[in-house]
Each structure stands twice: as C-alpha cells, then as structure tokens.
C-alpha positions as a Markdown table, in Angstrom:
| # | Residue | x | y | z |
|---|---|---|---|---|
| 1 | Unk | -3.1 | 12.6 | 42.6 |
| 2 | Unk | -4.3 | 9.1 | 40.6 |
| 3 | Unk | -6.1 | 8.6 | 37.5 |
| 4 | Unk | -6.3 | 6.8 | 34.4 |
| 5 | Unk | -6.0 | 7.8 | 31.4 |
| 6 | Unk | -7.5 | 6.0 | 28.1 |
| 7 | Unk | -6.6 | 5.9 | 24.9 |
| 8 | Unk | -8.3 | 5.5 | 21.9 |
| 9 | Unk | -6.4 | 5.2 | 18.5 |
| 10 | Unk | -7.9 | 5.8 | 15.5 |
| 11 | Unk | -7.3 | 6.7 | 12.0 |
| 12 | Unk | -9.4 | 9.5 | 9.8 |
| 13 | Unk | -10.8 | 8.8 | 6.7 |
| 14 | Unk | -10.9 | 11.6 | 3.9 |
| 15 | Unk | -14.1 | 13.7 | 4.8 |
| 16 | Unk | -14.9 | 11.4 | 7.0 |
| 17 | Unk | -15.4 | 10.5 | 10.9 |
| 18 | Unk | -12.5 | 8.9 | 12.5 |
| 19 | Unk | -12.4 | 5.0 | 12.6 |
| 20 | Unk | -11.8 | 4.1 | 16.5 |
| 21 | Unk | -9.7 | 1.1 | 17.3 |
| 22 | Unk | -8.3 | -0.6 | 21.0 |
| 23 | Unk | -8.8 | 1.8 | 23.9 |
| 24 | Unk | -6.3 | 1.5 | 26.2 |
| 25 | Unk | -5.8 | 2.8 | 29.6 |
| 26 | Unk | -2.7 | 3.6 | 31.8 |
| 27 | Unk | -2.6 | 3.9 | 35.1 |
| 28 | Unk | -0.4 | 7.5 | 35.9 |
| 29 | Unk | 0.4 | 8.9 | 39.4 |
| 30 | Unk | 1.6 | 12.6 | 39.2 |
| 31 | Unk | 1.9 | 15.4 | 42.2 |
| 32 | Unk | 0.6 | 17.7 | 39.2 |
| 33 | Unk | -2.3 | 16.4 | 36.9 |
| 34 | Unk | -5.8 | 14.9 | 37.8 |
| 35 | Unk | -6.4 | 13.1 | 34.7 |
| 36 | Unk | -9.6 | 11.3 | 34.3 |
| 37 | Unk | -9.4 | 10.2 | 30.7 |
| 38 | Unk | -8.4 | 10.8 | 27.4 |
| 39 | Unk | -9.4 | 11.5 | 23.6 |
| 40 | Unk | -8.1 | 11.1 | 20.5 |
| 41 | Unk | -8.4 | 14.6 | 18.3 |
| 42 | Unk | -7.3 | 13.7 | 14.8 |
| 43 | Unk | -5.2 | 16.7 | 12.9 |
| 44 | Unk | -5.6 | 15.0 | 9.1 |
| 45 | Unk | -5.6 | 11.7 | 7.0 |
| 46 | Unk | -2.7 | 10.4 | 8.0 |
| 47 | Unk | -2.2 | 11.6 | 11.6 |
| 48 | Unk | -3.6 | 11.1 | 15.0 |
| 49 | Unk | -2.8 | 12.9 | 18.5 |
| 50 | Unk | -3.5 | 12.0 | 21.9 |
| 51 | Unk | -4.6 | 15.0 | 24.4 |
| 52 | Unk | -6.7 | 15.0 | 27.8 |
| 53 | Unk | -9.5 | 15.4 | 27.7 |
| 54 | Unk | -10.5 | 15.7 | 31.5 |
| 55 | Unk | -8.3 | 17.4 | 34.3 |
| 56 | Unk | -8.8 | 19.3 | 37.4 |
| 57 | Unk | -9.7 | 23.4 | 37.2 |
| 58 | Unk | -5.9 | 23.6 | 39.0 |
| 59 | Unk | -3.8 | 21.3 | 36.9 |
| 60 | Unk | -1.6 | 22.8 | 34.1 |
| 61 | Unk | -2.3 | 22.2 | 30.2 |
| 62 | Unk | -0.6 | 18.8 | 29.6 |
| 63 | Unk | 0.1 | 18.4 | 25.3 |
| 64 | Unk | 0.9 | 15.3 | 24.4 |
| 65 | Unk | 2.9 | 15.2 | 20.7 |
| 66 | Unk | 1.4 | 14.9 | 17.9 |
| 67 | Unk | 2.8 | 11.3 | 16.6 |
| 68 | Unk | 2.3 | 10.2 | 12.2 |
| 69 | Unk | 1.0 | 6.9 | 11.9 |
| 70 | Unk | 0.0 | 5.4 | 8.2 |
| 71 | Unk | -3.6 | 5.5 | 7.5 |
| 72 | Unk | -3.4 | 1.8 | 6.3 |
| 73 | Unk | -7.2 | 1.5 | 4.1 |
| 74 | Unk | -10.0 | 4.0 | 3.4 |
| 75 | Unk | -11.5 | 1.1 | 4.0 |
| 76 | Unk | -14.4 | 1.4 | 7.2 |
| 77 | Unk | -12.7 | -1.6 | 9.2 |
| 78 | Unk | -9.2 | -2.8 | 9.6 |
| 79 | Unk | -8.0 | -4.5 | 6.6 |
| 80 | Unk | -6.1 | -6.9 | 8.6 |
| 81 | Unk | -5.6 | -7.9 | 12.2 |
| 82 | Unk | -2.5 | -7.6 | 11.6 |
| 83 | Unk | -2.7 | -4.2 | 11.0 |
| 84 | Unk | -4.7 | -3.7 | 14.4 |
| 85 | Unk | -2.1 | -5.6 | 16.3 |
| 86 | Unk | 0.7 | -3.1 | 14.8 |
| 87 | Unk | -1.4 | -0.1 | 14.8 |
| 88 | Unk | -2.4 | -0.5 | 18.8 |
| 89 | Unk | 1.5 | -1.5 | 19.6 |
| 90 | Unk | 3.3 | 1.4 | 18.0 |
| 91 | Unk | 0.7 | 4.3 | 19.3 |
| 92 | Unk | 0.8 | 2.3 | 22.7 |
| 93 | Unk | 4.5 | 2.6 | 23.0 |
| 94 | Unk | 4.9 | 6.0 | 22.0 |
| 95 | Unk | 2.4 | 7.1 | 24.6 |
| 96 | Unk | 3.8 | 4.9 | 27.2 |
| 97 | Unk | 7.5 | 6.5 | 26.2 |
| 98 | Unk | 6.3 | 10.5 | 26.0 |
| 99 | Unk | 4.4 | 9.9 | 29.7 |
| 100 | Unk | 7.4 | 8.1 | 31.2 |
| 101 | Unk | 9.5 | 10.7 | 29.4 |
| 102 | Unk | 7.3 | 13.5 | 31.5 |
| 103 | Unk | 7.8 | 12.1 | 34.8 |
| 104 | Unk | 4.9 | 10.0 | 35.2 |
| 105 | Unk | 5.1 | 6.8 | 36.7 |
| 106 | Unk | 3.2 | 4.1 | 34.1 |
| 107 | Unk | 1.6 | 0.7 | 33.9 |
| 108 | Unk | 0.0 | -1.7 | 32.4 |
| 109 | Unk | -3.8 | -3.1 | 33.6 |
| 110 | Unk | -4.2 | -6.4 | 32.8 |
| 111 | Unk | -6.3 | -5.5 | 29.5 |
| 112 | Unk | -4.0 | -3.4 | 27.6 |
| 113 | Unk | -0.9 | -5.6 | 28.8 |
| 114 | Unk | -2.5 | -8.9 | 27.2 |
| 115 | Unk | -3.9 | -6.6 | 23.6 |
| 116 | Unk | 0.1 | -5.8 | 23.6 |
| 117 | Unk | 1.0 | -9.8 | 23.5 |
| 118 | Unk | -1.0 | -10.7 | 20.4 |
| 119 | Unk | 1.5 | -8.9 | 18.4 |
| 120 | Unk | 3.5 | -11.8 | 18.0 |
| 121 | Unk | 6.0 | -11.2 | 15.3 |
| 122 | Unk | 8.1 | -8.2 | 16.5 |
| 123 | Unk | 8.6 | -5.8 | 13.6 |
| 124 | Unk | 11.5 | -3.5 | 13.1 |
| 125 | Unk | 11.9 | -0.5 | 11.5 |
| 126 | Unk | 11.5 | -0.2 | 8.5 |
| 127 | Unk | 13.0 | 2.2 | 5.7 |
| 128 | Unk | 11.2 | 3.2 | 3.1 |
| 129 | Unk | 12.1 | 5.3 | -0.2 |
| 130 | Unk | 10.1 | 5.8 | -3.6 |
| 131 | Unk | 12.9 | 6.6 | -6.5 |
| 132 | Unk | 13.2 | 6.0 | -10.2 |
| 133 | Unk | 15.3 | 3.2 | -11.8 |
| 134 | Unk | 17.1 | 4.0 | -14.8 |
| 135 | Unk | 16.8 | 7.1 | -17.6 |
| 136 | Unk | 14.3 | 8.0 | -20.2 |
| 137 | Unk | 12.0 | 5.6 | -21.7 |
| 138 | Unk | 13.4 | 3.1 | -19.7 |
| 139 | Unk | 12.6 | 4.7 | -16.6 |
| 140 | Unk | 10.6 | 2.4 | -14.0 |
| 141 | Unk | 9.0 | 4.7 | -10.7 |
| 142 | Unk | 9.2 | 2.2 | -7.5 |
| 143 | Unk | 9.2 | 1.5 | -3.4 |
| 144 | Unk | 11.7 | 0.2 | -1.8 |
| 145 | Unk | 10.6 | -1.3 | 1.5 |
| 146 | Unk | 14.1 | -2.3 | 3.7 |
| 147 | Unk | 14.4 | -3.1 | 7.3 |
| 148 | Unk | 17.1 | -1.5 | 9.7 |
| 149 | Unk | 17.5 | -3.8 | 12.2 |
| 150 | Unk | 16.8 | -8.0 | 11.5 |
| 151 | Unk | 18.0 | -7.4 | 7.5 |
| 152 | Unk | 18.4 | -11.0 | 6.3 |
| 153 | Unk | 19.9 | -9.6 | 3.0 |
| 154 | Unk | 17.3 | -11.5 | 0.9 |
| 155 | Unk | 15.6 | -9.4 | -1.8 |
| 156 | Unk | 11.8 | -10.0 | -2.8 |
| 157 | Unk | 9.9 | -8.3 | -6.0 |
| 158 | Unk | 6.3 | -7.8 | -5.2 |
| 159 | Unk | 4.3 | -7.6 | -8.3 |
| 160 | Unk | 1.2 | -5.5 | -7.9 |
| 161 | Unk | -2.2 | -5.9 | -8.6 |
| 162 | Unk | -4.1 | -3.5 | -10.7 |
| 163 | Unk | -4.2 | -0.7 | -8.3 |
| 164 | Unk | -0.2 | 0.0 | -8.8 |
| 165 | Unk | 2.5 | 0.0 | -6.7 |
| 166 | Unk | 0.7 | 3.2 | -4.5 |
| 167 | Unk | -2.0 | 1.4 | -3.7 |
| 168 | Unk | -2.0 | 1.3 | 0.1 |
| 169 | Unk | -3.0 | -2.2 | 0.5 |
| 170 | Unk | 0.1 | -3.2 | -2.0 |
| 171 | Unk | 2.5 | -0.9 | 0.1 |
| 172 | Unk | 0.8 | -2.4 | 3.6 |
| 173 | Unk | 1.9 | -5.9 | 2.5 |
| 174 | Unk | 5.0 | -4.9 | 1.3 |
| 175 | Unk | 5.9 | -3.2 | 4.3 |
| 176 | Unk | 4.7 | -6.2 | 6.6 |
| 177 | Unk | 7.1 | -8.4 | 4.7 |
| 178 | Unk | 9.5 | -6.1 | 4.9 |
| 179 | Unk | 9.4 | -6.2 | 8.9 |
| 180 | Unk | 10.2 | -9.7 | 8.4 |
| 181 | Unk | 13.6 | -9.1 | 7.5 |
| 182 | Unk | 13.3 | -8.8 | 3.8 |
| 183 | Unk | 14.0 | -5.8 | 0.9 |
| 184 | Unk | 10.8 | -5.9 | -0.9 |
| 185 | Unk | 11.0 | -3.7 | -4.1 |
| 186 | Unk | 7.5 | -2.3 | -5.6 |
| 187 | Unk | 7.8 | -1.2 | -9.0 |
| 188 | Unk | 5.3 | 0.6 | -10.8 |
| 189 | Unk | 3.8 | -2.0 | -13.1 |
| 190 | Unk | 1.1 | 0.6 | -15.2 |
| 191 | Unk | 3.7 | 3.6 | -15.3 |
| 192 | Unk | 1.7 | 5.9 | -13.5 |
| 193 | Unk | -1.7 | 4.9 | -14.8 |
| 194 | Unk | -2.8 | 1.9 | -12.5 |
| 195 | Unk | -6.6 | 0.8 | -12.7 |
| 196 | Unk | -8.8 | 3.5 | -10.5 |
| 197 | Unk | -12.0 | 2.3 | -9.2 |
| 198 | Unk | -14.3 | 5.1 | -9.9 |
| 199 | Unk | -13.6 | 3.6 | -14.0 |
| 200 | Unk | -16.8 | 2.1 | -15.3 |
| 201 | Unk | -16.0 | -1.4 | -15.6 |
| 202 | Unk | -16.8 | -2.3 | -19.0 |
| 203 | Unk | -13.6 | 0.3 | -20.0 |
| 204 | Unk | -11.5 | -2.1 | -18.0 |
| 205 | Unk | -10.4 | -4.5 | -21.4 |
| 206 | Unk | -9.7 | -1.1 | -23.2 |
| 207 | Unk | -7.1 | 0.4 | -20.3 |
| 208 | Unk | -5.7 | -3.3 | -19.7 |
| 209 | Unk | -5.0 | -3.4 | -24.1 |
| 210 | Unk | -2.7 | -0.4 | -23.5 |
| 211 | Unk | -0.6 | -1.9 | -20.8 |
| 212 | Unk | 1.7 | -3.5 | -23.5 |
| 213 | Unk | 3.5 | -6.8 | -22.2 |
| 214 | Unk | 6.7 | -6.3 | -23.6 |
| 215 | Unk | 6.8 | -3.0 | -21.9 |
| 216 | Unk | 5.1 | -4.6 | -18.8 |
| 217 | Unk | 7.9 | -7.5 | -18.8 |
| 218 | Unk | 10.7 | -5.0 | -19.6 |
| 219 | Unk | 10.1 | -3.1 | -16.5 |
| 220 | Unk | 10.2 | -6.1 | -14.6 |
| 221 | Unk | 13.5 | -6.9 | -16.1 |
| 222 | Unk | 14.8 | -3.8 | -15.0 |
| 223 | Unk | 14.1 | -4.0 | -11.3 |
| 224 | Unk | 15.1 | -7.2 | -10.9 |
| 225 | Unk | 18.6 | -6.2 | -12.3 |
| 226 | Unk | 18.4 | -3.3 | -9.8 |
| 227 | Unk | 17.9 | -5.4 | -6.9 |
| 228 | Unk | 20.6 | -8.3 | -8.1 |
| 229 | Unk | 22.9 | -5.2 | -8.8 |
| 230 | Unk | 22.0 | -4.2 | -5.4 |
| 231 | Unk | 22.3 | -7.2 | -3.2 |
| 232 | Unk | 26.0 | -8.1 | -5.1 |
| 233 | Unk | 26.8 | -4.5 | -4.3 |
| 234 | Unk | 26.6 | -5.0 | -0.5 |
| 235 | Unk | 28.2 | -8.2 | -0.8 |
| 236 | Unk | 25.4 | -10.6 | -0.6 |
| 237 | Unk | 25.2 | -13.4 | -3.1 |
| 238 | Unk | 21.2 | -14.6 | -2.5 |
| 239 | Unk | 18.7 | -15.2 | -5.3 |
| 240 | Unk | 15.6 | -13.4 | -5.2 |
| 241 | Unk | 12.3 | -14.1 | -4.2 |
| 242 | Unk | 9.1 | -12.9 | -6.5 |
| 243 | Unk | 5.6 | -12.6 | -5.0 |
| 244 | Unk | 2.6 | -11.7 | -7.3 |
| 245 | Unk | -1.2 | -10.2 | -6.3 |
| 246 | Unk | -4.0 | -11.1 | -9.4 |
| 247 | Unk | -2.4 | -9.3 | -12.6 |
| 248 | Unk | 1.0 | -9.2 | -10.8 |
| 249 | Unk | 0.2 | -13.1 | -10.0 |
| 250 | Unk | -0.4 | -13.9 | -13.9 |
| 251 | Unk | 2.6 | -11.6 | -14.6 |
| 252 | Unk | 5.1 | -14.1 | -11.9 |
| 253 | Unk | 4.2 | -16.9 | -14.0 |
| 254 | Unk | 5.9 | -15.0 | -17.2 |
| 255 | Unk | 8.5 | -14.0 | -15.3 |
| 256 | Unk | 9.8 | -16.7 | -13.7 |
| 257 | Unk | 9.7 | -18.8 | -17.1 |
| 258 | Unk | 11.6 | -16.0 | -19.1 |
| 259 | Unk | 14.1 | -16.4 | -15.8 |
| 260 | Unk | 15.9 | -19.5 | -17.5 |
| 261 | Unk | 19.3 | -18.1 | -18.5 |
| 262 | Unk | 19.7 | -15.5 | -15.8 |
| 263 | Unk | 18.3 | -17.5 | -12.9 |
| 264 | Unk | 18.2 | -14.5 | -10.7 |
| 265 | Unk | 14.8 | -15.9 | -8.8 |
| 266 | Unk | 15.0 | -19.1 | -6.4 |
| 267 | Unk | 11.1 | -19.4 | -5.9 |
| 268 | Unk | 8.2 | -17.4 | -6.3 |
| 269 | Unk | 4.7 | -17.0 | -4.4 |
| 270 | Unk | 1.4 | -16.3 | -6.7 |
| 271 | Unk | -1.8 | -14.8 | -5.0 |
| 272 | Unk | -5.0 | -15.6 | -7.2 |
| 273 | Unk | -3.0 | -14.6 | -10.5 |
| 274 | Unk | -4.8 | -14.4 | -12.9 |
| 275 | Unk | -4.4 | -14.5 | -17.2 |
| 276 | Unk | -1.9 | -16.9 | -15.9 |
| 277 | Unk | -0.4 | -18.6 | -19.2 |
| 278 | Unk | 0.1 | -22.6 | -19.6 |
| 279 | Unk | 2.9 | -22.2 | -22.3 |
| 280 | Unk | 5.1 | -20.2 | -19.5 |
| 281 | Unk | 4.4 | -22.1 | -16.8 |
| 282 | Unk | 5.3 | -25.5 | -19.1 |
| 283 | Unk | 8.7 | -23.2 | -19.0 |
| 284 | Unk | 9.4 | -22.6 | -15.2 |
| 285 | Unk | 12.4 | -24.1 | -13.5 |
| 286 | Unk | 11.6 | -23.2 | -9.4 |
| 287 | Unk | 8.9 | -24.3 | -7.5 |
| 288 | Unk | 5.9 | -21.7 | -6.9 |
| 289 | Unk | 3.4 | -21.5 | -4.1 |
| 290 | Unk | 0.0 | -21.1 | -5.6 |
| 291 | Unk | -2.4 | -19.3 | -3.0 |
| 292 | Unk | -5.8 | -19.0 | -3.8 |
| 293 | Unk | -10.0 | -19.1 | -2.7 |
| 294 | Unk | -12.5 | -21.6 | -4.2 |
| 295 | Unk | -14.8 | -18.3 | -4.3 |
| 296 | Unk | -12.1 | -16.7 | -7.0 |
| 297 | Unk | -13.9 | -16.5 | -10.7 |
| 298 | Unk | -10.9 | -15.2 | -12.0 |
| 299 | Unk | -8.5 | -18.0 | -11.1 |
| 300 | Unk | -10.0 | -21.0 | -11.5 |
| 301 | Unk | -8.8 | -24.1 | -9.1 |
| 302 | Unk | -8.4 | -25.9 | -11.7 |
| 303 | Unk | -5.5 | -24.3 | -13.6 |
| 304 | Unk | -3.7 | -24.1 | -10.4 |
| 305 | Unk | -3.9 | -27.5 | -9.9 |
| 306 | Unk | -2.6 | -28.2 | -13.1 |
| 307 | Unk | 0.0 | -25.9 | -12.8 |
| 308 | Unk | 1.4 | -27.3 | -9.6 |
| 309 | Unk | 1.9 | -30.9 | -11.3 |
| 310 | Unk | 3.2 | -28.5 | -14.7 |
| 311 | Unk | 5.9 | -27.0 | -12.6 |
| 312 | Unk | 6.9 | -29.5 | -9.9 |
| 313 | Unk | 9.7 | -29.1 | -8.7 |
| 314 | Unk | 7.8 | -29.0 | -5.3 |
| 315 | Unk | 5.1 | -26.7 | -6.5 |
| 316 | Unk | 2.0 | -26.3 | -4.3 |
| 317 | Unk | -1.2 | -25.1 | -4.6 |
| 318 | Unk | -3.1 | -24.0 | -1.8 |
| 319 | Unk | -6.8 | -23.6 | -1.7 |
| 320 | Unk | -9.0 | -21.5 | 1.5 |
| 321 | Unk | -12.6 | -22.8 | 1.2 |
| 322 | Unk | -15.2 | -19.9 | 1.2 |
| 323 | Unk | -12.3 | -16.8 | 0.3 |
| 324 | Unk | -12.5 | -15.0 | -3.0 |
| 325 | Unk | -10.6 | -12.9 | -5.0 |
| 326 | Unk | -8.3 | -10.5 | -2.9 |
| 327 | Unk | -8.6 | -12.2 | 0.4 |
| 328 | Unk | -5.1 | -12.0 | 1.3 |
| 329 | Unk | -4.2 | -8.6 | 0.8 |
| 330 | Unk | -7.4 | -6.8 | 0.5 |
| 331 | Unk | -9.9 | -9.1 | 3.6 |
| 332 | Unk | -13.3 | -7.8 | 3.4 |
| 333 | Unk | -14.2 | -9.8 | 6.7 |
| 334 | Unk | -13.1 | -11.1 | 9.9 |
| 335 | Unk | -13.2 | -14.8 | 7.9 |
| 336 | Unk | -10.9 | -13.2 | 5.7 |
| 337 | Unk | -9.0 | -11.5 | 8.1 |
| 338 | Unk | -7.8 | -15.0 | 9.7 |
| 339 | Unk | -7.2 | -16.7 | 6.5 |
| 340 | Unk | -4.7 | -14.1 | 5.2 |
| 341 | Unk | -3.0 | -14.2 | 8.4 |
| 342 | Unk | -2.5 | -18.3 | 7.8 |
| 343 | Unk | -1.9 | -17.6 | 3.9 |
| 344 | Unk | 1.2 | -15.0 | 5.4 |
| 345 | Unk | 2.4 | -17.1 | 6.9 |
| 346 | Unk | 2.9 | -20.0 | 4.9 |
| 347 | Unk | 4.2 | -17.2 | 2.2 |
| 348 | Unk | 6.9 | -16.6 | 4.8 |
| 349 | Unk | 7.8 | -19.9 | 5.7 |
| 350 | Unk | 8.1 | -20.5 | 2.3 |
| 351 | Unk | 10.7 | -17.9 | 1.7 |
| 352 | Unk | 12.4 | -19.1 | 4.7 |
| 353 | Unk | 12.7 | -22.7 | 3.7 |
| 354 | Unk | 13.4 | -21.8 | -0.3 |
| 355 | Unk | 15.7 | -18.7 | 0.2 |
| 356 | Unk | 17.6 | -20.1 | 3.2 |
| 357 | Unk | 21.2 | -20.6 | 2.2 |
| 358 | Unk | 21.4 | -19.2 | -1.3 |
C-alpha cells in the first residue's frame, strides 16, 4: 500500500493555538499502513509530535516519537527565517530518520527537497549549559553556548539587551552563532532582575538607576576572565570576540576601552547600542562594527558615524534604511527578517576576517 504523509511543524504558544510552519510531505510505501496524511498534536510549550492522522480500519496504530524542539519567540510569526529554515530541517530529518528507522521506504517530492536547500549554513550540534561563575557577591549566573562538531576555538561574549541573558531571542542568537563554530558565553547582565515588559514604562529610569555600572562592568570582567581562563586551558591562544544588543551595545563600547592593559578582546560588534559614551570610545584600541537602522531613536546615526572615524582602526558603521530598533535580533517583519539575515552575516564575516589567526 502508497500514501503520503504530510507534515506540519509547529510550535505552541502559552495558552495559546499552535503556530503552523512548512508542511511537508513524504512519499512512504509499506505492506502495513495506508496512510493518507498526517497532524501535528502538540504536548506543551516547548514540544511538538508527529502522529497519523488518517489510516485504514485494518492498519495497526503507528506512534511516531515525541521529538523537543525550542520554542524560539512567543512571538505570533517566526522571528527569523533563519529560524524557519532550522526549525523545518531538524523536525524534517528526525521524521525522515524514525520512518526509515521503521522500515519504510522514503523520499523527497520536489517541494520539501528544495524547502530543505535554503538552509544554507549547516549547523552543528550545539552544547549548551547555564552555571554560575565564581562565589558570593561575585557570583555572575550565565549560558554557555559551544558547538561539538566545527569548534573553531574562538570565544565570543554576547552582551544582552535589557531582557537578560534568558531572554529567548538573546539565547536564539547566541545559539545561531554558536552553530557557526564559536563558544558564545551569555552572562547575566541585571543579576536576575532583567527589564520585564509587562513594567509600565515610565518605571523604566528608576529599575535602569539600580543596575549599578561598576557592578555591571565587574561582572563583565569576570566572564571574560572565565572564557580567557577557559580557552588557555584547552590550549588555545585566541583573543575574544564581544558582540553587544542596545544596553549590552552601549555597555561594548565601555568594555572594549577599559580593555587596554589586558587586551583580551581583538574586535567587537555593536547592535544599536545605546547610552553609548564618547569619552570611552575616544579610549578603544580595536576596530568595531557599528550595526544599526535609520528608524532607531535611541541610537542616533550620527554618533555612530562619529564613532567610526573616533575609533578607526578600520571601524565601520553600517546603516539599513527603513529598520529600527531591534531589527536584528528581535525582526518584527519579513523586511526585517532579510535585513538581519545580511546584518549576520556581515557580523560573521567580520569575526572571520578579525579573529582569524590570533
């Protein structure tokens, strides 16, 4: 007996429907099962399951497993296309491997096979561990985000933004840089008290007062000595690289000029930072990629540009007409969505090119 099967991926929202995705469909040839298509039942946030949803009065119950997939926004659209590209590849391959697995005999139509090329960049697995650096006082909560299999032994601190370092669109970008080859560490910035967005905004100068800099920059210190301690200990003598969304992006600027005497960072890459100060920046001895939209209120084009000649050193500042604040990690739109993915990757070939060799 033929049939096809289809399926749909989709994530579920808390208390809410499930957000359908790609559908794809496989051709399967089995002695056992009539199978006319397929649904996706979802068990909870963060998982989904494939299961038939047609078959013949006579065939047996066929369970496909249940398989964990990070719910990557509770956002009602993708947040990236990224995302879709990765989302669709790993639940296609897991379904492809469980059917083949059970005896089935699989292919690809012409649909599904050319939705599996657009994932260009192959991503491998990826580790990921949340742990505390250091005792006490001192004690800075953090990710670690490190890939298994294309590791170039390069170590990048992502600053977050407000949200924190559990923020799912901080640990989504993390993650994807991470499948790039790099150990991307995300440390807790606001020590368990990131911005929440159900605060009434006008509260928002009072919560950012009791984030004390010194404190802030401390923590900072403290993971990047982690990672430097970290990347010696397995025998790898690279600088590091330091990226920076809005707050974070303000808080790079600091960092890299405070980075004189130690100079544990080779470059850096600022999204839209913002509070960004002039007197540090007068202080910064690598070059930084400034990435930002015309749209942004709350970093103005102009201090960029003036940074980039500040800093030299090869400095750019890069400007995407229409975008505002957040584009990059946090796209609202399908506009948005195709801007972050050119913003990514000049943030990687970036690294590439200022990391290479070190």
């Amino acid at each position: 007996m033929c049939g096809v099967i289809s399926f749909a991926i989709a994530t579920l929202r808390r208390n809410s429907p499930p957000v359908k995705f790609h559908r794809f469909n496989f051709n399967i040839t089995s002695p056992l099962m009539e199978l006319a298509s397929a649904s996706v039942k979802s068990y909870s946030e963060h998982q989904v399951c494939v299961c038939p949803s047609h078959r013949s009065a006579a065939a047996p119950p066929l369970t496909f497993p249940l398989f964990t997939v990070p719910c990557t926004s509770s956002a009602s659209r993708l947040s990236s296309v990224w995302k879709q590209r990765k989302f669709n590849s790993i639940c296609l391959r897991l379904s492809t491997k469980y059917v083949q697995a059970r005896g089935f005999k699989v292919w690809y139509n012409s649909r599904t096979k050319a939705e599996d090329e657009l994932n260009e960049e192959a991503c491998e697995l990826v580790n990921g561990a949340e742990f505390t650096i250091g005792e006490g006082g001192d004690a800075v909560n953090a990710c670690l985000f490190k890939p298994v299999k294309n590791n170039n032994g390069t170590g990048i601190l992502l600053l977050s933004d407000i949200y924190g370092f559990e923020d799912s669109f901080n640990r989504d970008f993390a993650y994807r840089v991470a499948c790039n080859g790099f150990n991307v560490l995300v440390p807790d910035l606001f020590r368990g008290d990131p911005w929440a967005r159900d605060k009434p905004e006008d509260v928002f100068e009072e919560w950012l007062a009791g984030k004390d800099p010194a404190r802030v920059a401390k923590d900072i210190n403290t993971s990047t000595k982690w990672m430097v301690d970290e990347l010696l200990a397995a025998g790898i003598s690279k600088k590091l690289g330091l990226i920076g969304f809005c707050f974070g992006g303000g808080r790079l600027v600091e960092t890299l000029a405070r980075d004189q005497s130690s100079s544990c960072f080779a470059t850096g890459v600022s999204f839209y930072g913002t509070r960004m100060d002039k007197s540090a920046a007068a202080k910064v001895q690598v070059p930084i990629l400034f990435i930002a939209g015309d749209g942004d209120p709350l970093c103005p084009i102009d201090t960029l540009m003036e940074f980039e000649e500040l800093i030299g050193k090869g400095s750019k500042a890069v400007i995407f007409k229409g975008r505002g604040h957040g584009f990059v990690h946090r796209p609202e739109s399908p506009e948005d969505d195709a801007d972050a993915e050119q913003a990514f990757l000049m943030m990687r070939n970036w690294f590439s090119e200022k990391l290479a060799g070190l």
